[in-house]
VEXDREN-2710 file (C-alpha; in Angstrom, 1 decimal):
% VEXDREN-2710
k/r/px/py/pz
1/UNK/-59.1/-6.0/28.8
2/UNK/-55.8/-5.7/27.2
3/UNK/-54.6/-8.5/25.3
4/UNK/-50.5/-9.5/24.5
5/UNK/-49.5/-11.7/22.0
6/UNK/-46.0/-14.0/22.6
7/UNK/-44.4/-15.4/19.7
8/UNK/-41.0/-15.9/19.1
9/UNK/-38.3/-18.8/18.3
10/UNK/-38.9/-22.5/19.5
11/UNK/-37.3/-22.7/23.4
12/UNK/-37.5/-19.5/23.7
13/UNK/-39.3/-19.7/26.6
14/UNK/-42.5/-18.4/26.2
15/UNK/-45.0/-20.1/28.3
16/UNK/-42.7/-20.0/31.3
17/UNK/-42.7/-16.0/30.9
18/UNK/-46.0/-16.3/30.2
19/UNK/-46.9/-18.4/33.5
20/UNK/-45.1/-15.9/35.4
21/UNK/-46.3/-13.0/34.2
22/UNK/-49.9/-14.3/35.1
23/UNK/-48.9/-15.6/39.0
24/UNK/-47.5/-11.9/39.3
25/UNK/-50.9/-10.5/38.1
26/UNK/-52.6/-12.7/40.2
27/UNK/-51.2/-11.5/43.2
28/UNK/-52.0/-8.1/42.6
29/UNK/-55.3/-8.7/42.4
30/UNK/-55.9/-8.8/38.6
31/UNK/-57.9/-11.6/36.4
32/UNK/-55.8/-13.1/33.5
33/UNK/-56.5/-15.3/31.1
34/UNK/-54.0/-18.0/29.0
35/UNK/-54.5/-19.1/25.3
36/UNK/-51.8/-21.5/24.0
37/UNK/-51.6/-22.5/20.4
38/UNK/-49.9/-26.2/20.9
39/UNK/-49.7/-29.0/18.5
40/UNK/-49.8/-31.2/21.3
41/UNK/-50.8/-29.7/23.8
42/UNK/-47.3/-30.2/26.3
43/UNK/-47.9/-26.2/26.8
44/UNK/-51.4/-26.6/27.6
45/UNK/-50.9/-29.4/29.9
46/UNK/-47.7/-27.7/31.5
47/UNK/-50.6/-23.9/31.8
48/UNK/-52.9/-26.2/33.3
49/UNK/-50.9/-27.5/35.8
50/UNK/-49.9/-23.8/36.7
51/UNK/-51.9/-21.5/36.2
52/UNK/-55.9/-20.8/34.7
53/UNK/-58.4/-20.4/33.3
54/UNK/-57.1/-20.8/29.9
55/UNK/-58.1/-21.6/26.7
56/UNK/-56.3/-23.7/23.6
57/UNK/-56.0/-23.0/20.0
58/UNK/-55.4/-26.5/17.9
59/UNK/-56.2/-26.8/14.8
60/UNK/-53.8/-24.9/13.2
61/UNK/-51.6/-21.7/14.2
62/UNK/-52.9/-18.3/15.1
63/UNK/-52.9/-16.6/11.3
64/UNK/-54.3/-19.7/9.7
65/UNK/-57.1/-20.4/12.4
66/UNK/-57.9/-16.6/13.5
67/UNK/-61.3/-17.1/13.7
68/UNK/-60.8/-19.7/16.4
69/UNK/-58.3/-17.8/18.3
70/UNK/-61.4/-14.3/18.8
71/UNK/-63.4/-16.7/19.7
72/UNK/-61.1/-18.0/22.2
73/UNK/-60.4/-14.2/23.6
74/UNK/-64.1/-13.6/23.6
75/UNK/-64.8/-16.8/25.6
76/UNK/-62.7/-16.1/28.5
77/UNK/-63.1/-12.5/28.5
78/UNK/-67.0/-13.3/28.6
79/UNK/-67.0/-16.1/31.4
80/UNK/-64.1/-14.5/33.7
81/UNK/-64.2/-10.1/33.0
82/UNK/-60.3/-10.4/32.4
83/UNK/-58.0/-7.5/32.9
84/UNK/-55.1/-9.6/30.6
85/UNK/-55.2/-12.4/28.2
86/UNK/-51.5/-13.8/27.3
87/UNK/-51.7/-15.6/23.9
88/UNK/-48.7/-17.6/23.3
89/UNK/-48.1/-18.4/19.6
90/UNK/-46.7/-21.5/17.9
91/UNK/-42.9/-20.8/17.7
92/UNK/-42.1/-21.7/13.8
93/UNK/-44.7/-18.4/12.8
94/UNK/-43.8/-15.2/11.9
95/UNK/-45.3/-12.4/9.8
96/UNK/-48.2/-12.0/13.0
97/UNK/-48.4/-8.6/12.8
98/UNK/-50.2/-8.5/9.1
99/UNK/-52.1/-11.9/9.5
100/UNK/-53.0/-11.5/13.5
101/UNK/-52.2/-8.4/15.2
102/UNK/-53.9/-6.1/12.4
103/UNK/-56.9/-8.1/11.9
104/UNK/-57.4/-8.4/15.4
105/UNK/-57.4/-4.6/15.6
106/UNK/-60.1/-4.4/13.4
107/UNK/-62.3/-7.3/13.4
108/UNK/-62.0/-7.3/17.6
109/UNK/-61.2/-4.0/18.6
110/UNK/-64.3/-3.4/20.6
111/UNK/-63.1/-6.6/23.0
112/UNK/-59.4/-4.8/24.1
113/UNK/-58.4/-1.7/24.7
114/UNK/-54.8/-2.4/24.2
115/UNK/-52.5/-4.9/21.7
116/UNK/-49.1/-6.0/21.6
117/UNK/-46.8/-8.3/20.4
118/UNK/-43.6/-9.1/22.1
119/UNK/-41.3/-11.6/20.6
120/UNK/-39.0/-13.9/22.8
121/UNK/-35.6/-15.5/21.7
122/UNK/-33.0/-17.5/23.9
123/UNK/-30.3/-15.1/25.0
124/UNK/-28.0/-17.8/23.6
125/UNK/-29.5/-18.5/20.4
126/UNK/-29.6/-15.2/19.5
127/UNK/-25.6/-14.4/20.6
128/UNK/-25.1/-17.3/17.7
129/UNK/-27.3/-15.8/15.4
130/UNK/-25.7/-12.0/15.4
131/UNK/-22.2/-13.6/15.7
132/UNK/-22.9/-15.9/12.6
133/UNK/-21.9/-18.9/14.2
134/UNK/-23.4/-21.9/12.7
135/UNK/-26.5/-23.1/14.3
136/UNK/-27.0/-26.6/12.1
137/UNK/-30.2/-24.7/11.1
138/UNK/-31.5/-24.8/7.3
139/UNK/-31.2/-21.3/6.1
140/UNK/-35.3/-21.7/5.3
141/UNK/-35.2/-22.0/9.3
142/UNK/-32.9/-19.4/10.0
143/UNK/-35.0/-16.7/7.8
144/UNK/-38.0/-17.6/10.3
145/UNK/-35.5/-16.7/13.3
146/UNK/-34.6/-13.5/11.4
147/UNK/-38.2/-12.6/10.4
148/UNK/-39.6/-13.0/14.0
149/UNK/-37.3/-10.4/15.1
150/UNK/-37.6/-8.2/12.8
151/UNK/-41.5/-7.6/14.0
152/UNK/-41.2/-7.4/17.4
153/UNK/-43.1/-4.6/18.8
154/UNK/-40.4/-6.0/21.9
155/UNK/-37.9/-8.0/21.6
156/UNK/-37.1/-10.0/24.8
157/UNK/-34.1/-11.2/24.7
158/UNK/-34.7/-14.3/27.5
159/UNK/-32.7/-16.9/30.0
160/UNK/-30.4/-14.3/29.9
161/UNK/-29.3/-15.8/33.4
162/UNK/-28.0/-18.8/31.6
163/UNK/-25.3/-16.7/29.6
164/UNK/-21.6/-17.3/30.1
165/UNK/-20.4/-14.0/32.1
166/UNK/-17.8/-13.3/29.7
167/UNK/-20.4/-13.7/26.4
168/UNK/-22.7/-10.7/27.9
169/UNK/-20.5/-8.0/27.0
170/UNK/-20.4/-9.4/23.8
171/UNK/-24.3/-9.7/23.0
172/UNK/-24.8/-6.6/24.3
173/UNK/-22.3/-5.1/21.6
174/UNK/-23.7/-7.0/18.6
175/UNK/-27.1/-6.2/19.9
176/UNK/-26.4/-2.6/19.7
177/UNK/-25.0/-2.8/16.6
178/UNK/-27.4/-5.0/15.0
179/UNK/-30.6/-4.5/16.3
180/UNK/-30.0/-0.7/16.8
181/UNK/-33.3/1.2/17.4
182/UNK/-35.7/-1.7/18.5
183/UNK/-37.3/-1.6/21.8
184/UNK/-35.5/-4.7/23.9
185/UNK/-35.2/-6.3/27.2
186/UNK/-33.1/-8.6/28.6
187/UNK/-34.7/-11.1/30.8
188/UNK/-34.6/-13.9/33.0
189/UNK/-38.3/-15.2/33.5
190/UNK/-37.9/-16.6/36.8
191/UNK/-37.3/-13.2/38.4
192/UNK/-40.5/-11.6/39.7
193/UNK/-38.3/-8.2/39.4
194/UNK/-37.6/-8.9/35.2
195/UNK/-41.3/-10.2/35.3
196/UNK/-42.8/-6.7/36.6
197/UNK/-40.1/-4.7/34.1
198/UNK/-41.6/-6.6/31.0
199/UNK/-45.3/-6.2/32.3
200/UNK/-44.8/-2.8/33.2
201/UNK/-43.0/-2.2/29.4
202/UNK/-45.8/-3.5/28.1
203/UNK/-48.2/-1.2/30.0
204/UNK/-46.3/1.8/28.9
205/UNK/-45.4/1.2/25.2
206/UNK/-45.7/4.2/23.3
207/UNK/-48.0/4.1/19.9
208/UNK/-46.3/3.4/17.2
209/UNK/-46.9/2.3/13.4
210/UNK/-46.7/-1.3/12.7
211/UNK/-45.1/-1.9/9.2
212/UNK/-45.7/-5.1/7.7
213/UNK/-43.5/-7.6/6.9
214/UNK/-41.6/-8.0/3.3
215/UNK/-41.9/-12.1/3.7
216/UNK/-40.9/-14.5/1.1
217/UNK/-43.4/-17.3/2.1
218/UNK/-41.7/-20.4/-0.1
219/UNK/-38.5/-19.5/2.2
220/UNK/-41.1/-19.1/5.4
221/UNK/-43.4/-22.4/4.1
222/UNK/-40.1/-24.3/3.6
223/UNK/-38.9/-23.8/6.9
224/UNK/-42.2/-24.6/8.8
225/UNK/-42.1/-27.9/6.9
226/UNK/-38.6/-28.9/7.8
227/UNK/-39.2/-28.3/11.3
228/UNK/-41.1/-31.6/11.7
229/UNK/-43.2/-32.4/14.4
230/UNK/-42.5/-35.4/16.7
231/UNK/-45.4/-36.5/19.7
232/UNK/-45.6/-39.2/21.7
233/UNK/-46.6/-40.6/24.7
234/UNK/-44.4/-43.6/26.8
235/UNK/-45.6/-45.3/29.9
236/UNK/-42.7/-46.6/32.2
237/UNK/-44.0/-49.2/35.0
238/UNK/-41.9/-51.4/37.1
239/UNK/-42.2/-53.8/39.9
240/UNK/-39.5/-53.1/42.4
241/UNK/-37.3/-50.2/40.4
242/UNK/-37.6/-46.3/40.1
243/UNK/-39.2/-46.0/36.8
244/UNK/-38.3/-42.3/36.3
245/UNK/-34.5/-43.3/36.5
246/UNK/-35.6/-45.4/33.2
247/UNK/-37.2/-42.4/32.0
248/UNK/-34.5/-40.2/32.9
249/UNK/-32.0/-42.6/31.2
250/UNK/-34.7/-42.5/27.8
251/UNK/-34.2/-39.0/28.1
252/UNK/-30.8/-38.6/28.2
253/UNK/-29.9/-41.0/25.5
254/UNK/-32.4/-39.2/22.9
255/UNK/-31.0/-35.4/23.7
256/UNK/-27.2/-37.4/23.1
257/UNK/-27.9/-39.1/20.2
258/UNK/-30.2/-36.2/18.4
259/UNK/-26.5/-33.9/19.4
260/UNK/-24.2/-36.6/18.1
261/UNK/-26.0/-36.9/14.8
262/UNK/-25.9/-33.3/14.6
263/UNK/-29.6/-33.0/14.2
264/UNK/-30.8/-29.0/14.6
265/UNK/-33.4/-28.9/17.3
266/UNK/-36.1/-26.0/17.5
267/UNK/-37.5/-27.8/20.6
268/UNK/-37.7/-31.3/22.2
269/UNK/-39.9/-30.9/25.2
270/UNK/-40.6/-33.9/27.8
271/UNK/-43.3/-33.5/30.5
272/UNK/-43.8/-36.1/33.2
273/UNK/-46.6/-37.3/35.1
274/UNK/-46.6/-39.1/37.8
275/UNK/-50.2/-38.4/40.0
276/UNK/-50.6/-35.3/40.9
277/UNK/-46.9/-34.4/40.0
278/UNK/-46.2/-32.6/36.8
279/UNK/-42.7/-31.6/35.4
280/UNK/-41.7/-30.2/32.3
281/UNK/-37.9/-30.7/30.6
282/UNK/-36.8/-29.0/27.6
283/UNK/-34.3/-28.6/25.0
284/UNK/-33.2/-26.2/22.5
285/UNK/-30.6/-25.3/19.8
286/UNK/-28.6/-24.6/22.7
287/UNK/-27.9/-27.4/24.9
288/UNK/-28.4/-27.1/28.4
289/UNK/-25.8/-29.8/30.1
290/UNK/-27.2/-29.2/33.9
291/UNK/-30.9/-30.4/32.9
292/UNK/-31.0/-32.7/35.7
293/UNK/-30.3/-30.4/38.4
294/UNK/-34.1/-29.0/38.3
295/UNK/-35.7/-32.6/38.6
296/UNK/-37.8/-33.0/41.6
297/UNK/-39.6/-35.6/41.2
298/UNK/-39.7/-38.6/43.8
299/UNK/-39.1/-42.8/43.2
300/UNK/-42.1/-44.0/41.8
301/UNK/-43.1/-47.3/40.0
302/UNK/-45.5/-46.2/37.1
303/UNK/-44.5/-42.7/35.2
304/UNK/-46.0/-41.4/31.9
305/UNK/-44.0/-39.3/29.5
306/UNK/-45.1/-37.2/27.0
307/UNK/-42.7/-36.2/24.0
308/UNK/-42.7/-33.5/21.8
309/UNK/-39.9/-32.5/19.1
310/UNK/-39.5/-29.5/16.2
311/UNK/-36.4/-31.3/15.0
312/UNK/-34.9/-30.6/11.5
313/UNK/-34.8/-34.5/9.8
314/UNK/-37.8/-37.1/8.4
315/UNK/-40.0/-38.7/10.0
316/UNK/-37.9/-42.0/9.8
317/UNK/-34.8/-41.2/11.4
318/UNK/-36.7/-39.7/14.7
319/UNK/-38.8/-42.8/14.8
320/UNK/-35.6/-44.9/14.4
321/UNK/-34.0/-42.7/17.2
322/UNK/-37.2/-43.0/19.6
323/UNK/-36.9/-47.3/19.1
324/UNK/-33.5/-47.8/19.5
325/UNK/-33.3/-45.8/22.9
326/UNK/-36.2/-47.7/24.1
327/UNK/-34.3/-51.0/23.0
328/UNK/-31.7/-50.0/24.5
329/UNK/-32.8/-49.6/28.3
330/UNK/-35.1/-52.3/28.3
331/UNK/-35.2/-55.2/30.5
332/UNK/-36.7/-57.3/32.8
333/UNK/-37.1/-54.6/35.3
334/UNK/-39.2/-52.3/33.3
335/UNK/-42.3/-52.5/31.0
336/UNK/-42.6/-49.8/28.3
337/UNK/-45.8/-49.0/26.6
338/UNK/-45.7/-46.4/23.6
339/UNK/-48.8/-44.8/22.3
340/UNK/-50.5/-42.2/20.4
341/UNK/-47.3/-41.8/18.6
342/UNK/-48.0/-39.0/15.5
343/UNK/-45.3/-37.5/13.4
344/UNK/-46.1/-34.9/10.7
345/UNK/-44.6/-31.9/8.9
346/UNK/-46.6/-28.6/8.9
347/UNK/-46.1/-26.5/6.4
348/UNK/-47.4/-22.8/5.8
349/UNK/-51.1/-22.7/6.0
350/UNK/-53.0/-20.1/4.1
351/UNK/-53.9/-17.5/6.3
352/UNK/-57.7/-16.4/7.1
353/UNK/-56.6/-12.5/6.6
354/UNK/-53.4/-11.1/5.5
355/UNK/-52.9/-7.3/5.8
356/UNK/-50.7/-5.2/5.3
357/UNK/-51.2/-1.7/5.5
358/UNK/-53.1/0.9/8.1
359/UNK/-55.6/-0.2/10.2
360/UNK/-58.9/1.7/10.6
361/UNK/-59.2/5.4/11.9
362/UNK/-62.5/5.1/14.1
363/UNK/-65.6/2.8/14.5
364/UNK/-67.2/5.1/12.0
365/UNK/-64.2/4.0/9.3
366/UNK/-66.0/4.0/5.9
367/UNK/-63.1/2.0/4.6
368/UNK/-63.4/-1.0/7.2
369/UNK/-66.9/-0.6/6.3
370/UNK/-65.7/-1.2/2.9
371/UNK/-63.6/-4.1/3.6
372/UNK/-66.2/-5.9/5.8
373/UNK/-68.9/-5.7/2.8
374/UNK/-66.0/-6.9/0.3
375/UNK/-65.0/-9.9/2.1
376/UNK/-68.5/-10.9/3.3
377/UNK/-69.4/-11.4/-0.2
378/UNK/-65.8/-13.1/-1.0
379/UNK/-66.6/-15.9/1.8
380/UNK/-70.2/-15.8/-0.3
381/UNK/-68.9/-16.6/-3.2
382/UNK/-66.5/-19.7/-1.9
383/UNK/-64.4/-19.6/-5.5
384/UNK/-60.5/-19.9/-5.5
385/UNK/-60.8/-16.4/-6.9
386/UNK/-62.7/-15.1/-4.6
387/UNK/-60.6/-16.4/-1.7
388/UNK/-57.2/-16.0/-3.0
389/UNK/-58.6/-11.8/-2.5
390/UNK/-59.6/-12.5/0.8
391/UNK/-56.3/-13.5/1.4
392/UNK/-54.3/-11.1/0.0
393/UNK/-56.6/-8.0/1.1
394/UNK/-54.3/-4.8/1.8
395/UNK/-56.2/-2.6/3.4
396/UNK/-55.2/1.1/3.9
397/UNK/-57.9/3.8/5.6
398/UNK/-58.2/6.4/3.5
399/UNK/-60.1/9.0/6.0
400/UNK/-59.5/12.1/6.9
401/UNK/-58.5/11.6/10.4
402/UNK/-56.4/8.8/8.8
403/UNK/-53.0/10.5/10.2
404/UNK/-54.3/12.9/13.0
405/UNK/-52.3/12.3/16.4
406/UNK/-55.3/10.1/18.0
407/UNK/-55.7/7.7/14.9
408/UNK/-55.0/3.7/15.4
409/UNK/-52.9/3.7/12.5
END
């Protein structure tokens, strides 16, 4: 089974890549698996709708919940025999290769035969970001941007369809510049022909030595927290009107006043319901003025909504936002139920294993041996000692075969 980790900026389009990716596997014959790592699960519900079997990860991002996230792998790879599992990270994280991808190639390296980590950002975003323009960002935000590139293993470079014709010249030139020597594509993830070009990337990506991060984690934790986290769930119902033209009004008057107020959005993600029916609108740093072309959905009197933002601002001003656009389409013609309405920052959790050097030579590696023995007796012990080591265990293989041309590391 061979096993490819997605991370990369909010909107960056991830789980649409991801969805594809899998449908093209499919039809080739091949078993794949989805795990998504969503607050609120607008990414699960948007897999499920698609594509499965898949498998969530809730309780907290990949690094800070790893143990959740093998068992995950193990659980589909157990009940289904998988040839791929896509695991889509949470898209404030960074720093995955020391607190995921290497313990992953130790602790489960018996489960894959393969590991990578490609790293998606908007075409758009990222023509900003080179260019210096000012994205509204925190510069605690923008370091999480800068770090996330920084480890790709690939770097794909997405919606590069929704590029101005004149600006991709231009990326291209501050990409070679910039980002000189790092493996990158250029995508647009609703093209089975860019789909097939990352997967077969991926199946052909050479060896190579990961090198950890050099992370300031009160810059890292500080932009996590000011990224908060907005969910909630509306109900529109009506008598004789279309209640998705209320929704669609609700929608349009958030994106306009979060823009006018120059709030920075990471994402603000809206699925719909309505039966069987399932559509998901989204919104980045970038704004996106055709959104409405890609609605398909039909009249219909009762329509659920499910919100989800990683906006920069408090808790108050997004809940003021959400009741004054609701005020402000409401009549007789409508009835609006809110619910399950959570907002809440999330800050950097302490990871379960942080590591930064070389991984082990072989499954005879009397230095993981060494590590396994250290930390079982570290979880053993339970003190804030004992676990602050855990956490900041750097482990290098000292073997023999350490640096020979067949070694992991």
């Amino acid at each position: 089974m061979k096993l490819h980790i997605v991370g990369g900026f909010l909107g960056g389009g991830k789980t649409t890549a991801i969805i594809n990716a899998a449908k093209v596997l499919s039809t080739e014959g091949k078993k794949v698996g989805v795990i998504t790592n969503d607050q609120y699960l607008i990414d699960t519900a948007f897999v499920k709708a698609n594509y499965s079997p898949f498998e969530e990860v809730i309780n907290g991002c990949f690094s800070s919940d790893l143990d959740s996230l093998s068992d995950k792998i193990v659980s589909l790879n157990q009940n289904t025999q998988l040839d791929y599992i896509f695991a889509e990270s949470v898209g404030s994280c960074t720093d995955l290769v020391s607190t995921v991808v290497k313990p992953l190639m130790i602790f489960n390296k018996n489960i894959f035969e393969c590991l990578t980590l490609s790293i998606f950002i908007d075409a758009r975003l990222l023509l900003s970001f080179l260019k210096g323009d000012n994205l509204l960002f925190s510069d605690d935000v923008i370091y999480i941007i800068d770090k996330q590139i920084e480890e790709a293993d690939i770097l794909i470079i997405s919606k590069i369809d929704l590029l101005a014709e004149a600006e991709f010249p231009m990326l291209k030139k501050l990409v070679d510049k910039m980002l000189r020597g790092r493996m990158i594509i250029t995508q647009n993830s609703f093209s089975p022909q860019n789909i097939d070009n990352w997967l077969d990337t991926l199946e052909n990506l050479p060896p190579r030595k990961r090198e950890p991060l050099e992370i300031d984690y009160q810059a890292y934790g500080n932009g996590e927290a000011k990224l908060i986290w907005l969910n909630e769930e509306i109900k529109f119902s009506t008598l004789q009107s279309d209640a998705c033209e209320f929704a669609f009004r609700f929608i349009e008057n958030i994106v306009n006043t979060i823009r006018r107020k120059q709030i920075p959005i990471g994402h603000l993600k809206f699925l719909l319901i309505n039966g069987e029916a399932v559509q998901k609108i989204s919104f980045t740093a970038i704004y996106d003025e055709d959104w409405k072309k890609s609605l398909s959905f039909v009249s219909s009197k009762l329509l659920k909504l499910v919100m989800n933002a990683r906006i920069e601002t408090t808790h108050e001003i997004a809940h003021t936002i959400i009741k004054n656009e609701i005020a402000s389409i409401s009549n007789n013609k409508v009835h609006i139920k809110r619910s399950n309405a959570i907002a809440f920052q999330s800050g950097h959790s302490a990871t379960m294993h942080h590591i930064k050097n070389t991984v082990y030579c072989c499954e005879e590696c009397i230095c993981l041996k060494n590590i396994l023995a250290r930390n079982a007796a570290r979880l053993k012990d339970g003190s804030a000692t004992a676990l602050a080591e855990l956490e900041n265990e750097q482990f290098e293989c000292s073997c023999d075969c350490s640096d020979g041309d067949g070694c992991c590391c």
